[in-house]
N, C-alpha and C positions, 0 to 999 in steps of 0.2 A: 821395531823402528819407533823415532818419535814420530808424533802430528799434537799439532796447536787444534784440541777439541772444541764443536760448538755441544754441548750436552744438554742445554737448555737455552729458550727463549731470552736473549738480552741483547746489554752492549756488550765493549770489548772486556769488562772486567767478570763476565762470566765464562771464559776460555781458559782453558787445562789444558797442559803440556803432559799427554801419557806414553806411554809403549801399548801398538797395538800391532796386530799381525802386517806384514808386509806382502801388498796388494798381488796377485797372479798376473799372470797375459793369458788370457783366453784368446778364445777365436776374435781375429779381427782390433784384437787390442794390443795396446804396445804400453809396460813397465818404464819408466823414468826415473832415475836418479836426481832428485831436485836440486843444484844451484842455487836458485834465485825466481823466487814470486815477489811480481808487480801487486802491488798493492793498488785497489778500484773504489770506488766510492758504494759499486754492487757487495763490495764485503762489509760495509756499515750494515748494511739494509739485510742483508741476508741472512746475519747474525742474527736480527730482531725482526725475523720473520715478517720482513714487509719487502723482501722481492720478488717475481714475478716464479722465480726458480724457486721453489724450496724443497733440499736435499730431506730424505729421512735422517735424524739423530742418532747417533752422533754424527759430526763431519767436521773437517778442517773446511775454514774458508781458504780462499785462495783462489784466483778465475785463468790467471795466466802464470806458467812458470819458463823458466829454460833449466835444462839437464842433458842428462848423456843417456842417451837408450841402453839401459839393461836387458831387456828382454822380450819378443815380440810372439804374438800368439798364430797360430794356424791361419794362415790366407796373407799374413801382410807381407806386401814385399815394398812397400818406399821410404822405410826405414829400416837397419838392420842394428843389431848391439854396437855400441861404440860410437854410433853417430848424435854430434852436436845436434839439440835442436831445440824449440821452440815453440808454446802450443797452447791451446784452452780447454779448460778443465771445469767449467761453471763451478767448482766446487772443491776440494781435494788440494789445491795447492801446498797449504803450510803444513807439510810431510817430508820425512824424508827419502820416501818414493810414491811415487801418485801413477795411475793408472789411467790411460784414458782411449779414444779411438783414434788408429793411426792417423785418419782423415784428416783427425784435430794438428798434426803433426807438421813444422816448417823446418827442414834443414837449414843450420847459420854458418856462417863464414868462421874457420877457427880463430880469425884475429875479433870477432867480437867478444863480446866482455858480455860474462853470466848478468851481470843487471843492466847492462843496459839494452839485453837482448829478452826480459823480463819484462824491460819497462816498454817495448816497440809496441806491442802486439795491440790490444785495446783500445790504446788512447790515440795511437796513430791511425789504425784500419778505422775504430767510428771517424776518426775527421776526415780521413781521405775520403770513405764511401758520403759522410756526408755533405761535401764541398765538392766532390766529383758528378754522382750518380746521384745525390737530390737537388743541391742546388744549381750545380754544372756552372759554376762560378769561374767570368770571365777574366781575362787580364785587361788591368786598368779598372776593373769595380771595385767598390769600398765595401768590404768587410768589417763589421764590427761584432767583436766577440768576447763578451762577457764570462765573469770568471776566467779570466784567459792566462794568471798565470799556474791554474792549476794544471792537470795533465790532459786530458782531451784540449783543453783552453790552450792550452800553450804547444799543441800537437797543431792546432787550427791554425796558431800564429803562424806558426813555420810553413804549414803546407800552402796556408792562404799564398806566402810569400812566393813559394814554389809556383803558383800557377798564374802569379801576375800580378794581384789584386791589393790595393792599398788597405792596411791591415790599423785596423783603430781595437787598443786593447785596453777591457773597461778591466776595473782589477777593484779593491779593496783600501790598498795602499799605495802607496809612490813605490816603496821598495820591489813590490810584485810588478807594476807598471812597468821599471827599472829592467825589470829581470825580462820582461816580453823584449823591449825594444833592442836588450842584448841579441836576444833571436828573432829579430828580424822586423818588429811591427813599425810602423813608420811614425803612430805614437801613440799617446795611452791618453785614460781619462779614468780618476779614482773617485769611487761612488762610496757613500759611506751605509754602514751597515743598519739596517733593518728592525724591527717592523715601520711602517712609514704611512703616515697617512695621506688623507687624499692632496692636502698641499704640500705633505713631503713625494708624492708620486709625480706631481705636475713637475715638482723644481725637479728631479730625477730626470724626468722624461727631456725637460730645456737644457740640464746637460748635454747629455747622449746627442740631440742636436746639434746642439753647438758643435760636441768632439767631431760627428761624420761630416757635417758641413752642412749647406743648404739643400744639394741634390739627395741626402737620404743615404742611408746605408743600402747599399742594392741584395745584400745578404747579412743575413744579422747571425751567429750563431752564439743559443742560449744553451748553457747545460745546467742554469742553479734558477729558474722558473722564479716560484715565490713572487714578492710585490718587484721584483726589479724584472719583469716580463711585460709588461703594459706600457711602464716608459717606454723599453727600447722599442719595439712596434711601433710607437708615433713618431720615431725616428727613421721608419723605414722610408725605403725611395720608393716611387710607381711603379705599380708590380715586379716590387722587391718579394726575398723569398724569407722567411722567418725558419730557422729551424730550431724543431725541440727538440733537445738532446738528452735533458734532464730535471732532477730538481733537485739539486745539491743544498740549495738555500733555506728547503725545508717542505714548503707545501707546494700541492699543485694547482697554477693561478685560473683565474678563470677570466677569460680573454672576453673584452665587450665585439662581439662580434660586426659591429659597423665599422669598426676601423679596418678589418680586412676589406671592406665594400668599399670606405671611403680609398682606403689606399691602393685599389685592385694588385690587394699583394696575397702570396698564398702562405699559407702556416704550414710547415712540413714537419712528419715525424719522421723519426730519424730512428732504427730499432735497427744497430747492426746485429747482433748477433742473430735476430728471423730473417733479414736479409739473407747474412751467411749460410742459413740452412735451407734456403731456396734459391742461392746461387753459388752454388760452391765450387766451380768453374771461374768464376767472376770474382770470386774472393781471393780465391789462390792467384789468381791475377793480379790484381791490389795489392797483396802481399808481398808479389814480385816485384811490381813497380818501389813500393815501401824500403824492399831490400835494396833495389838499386839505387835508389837516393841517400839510404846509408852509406853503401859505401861509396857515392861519389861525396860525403860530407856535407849533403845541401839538407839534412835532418838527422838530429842527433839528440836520442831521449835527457832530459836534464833530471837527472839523479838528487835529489836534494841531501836523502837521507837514508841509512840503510840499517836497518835492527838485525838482528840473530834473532832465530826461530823464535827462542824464550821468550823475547820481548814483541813477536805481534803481534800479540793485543795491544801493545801501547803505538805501534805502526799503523793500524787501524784506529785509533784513536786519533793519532794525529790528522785524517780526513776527517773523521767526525766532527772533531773542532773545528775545521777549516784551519787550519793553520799551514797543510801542506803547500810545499810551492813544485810544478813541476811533479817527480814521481818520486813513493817514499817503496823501496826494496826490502823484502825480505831476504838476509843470506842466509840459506842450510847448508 
């Protein structure tokens, strides 16, 4: 079979496309025929051995795929061959069969579509668990969510909207702004890009203000850190909630700690995937609510862009830049 290899420490231009053995189902494992891999911002970073996972060499990136079960090993029974599904793989994706633990495993509806059942998984479950189960974000409070029209960013827009809450989306551009308020944000505010110093972070921060209003953003969600972390925190409202999601932007910020004191708001980490493996009852729950909002149409992955295997590395490249909007798909 092919896989898009990582063989050495880099970016996306050190990935080869080879034929290598096609993966078994052992005990408790279940074979995939691969579809279509979601492409993450954890396949930048993993490539160049700066995420938290790192597979031994060689390996395909790839963290989420959907395909059709070929083949399941000794003890599984909640998938059988032929079934639709859906599922994460920290690793293995860009193949054309990946191996992984049924557990990891979601049956989908046969009217869903191979990418956009690629692109659900990640970007939706972190925003759900993080706007659910850390911030527990009310209807009628103002969210504002940076980076928002990428994919967790624009997964937050929508869910935000799902649960009530006035959705303020900080973006890059007007055109990324644009595309949030399509899906649902009530409106945007475009911050410009980076490095910035101390009187480019103050006029940042009197933005963000202005955008959420006078009462504060009562939940703020960050997934690109870097110097645009410190403004939005003095935009927070009174024990508002900050959540870190990430740091897409590049570095990780280091927050003056009196402004949580002065603003008695709290800073939250947001780590779905150790959530998920300490609650995996409560995930596959999520996932379920996730699927039911699919198909009542009240969220719907936005697909920007979609390569053939060959070209992942240039798929992955396009996060790297930042230039994605929404989710960029692999099809095998």
């Amino acid at each position: 079979m092919k896989a898009l290899l990582s063989k050495v420490a880099g970016g996306p231009d050190t990935l080869v496309l080879e034929d290598v053995a096609e993966p078994q189902a052992g005990p408790g494992m279940v074979v995939v025929q691969v579809k279509a891999v979601g492409v993450n911002f954890p396949d930048v970073l993993i490539i160049e051995d700066k995420y938290q996972h790192k597979p031994p060499r060689p390996f395909a990136p790839g963290a989420e795929v959907s395909g059709v079960v070929v083949a399941v090993g000794e003890g599984v029974t909640q998938v059988k061959p032929g079934d639709r599904v859906l599922g994460t793989t920290g690793s293995g994706g860009m193949a054309e069969f990946t191996s992984m633990t049924a557990e990891r495993l979601i049956k989908i509806p046969d009217a869903m579509p191979w990418d956009e059942a690629a692109a659900l998984l990640m970007t939706y479950a972190t925003s759900w668990h993080a706007l659910k189960d850390r911030a527990d974000l009310k209807a009628g409070q103002t969210l504002l969510v940076l980076g928002a029209a990428g994919g967790v960013g624009l997964a937050a827009v929508e869910l935000g909207k799902v649960l009530g809450a006035r959705v303020i989306a900080a973006c890059s551009s007007q055109e990324k702004v644009d595309l949030c308020i399509a899906h649902g944000a009530d409106s945007g505010v475009v911050y410009g890009r980076g490095p910035f110093d101390r009187d480019g972070q103050k006029a940042l921060g009197g933005l963000f203000k202005d955008a959420v209003g006078p009462g504060g953003a009562d939940v703020i969600y960050d997934p690109i850190g870097d110097a645009y972390a410190e403004p939005a925190l003095r935009a927070i409202a009174w024990e508002g909630k900050y959540l870190v999601v990430g740091f897409a932007a590049g570095e990780i910020p280091r927050i003056p700690l009196n402004l949580a004191l002065l603003k008695g708001c709290d800073i939250m980490g947001v780590f779905w995937g150790g959530w998920m493996a300490k609650n995996t009852e409560r995930h596959r729950a999520r996932v379920a609510e996730l699927l039911q909002l699919y198909a009542e149409g009240r969220i719907k992955p936005h697909v920007s862009e979609r390569f053939p295997l060959a070209q992942g590395a240039e798929a992955i490249r396009r996060l790297s830049d930042r230039k994605a909007m929404g989710k960029v798909v692999v099809m095998v």
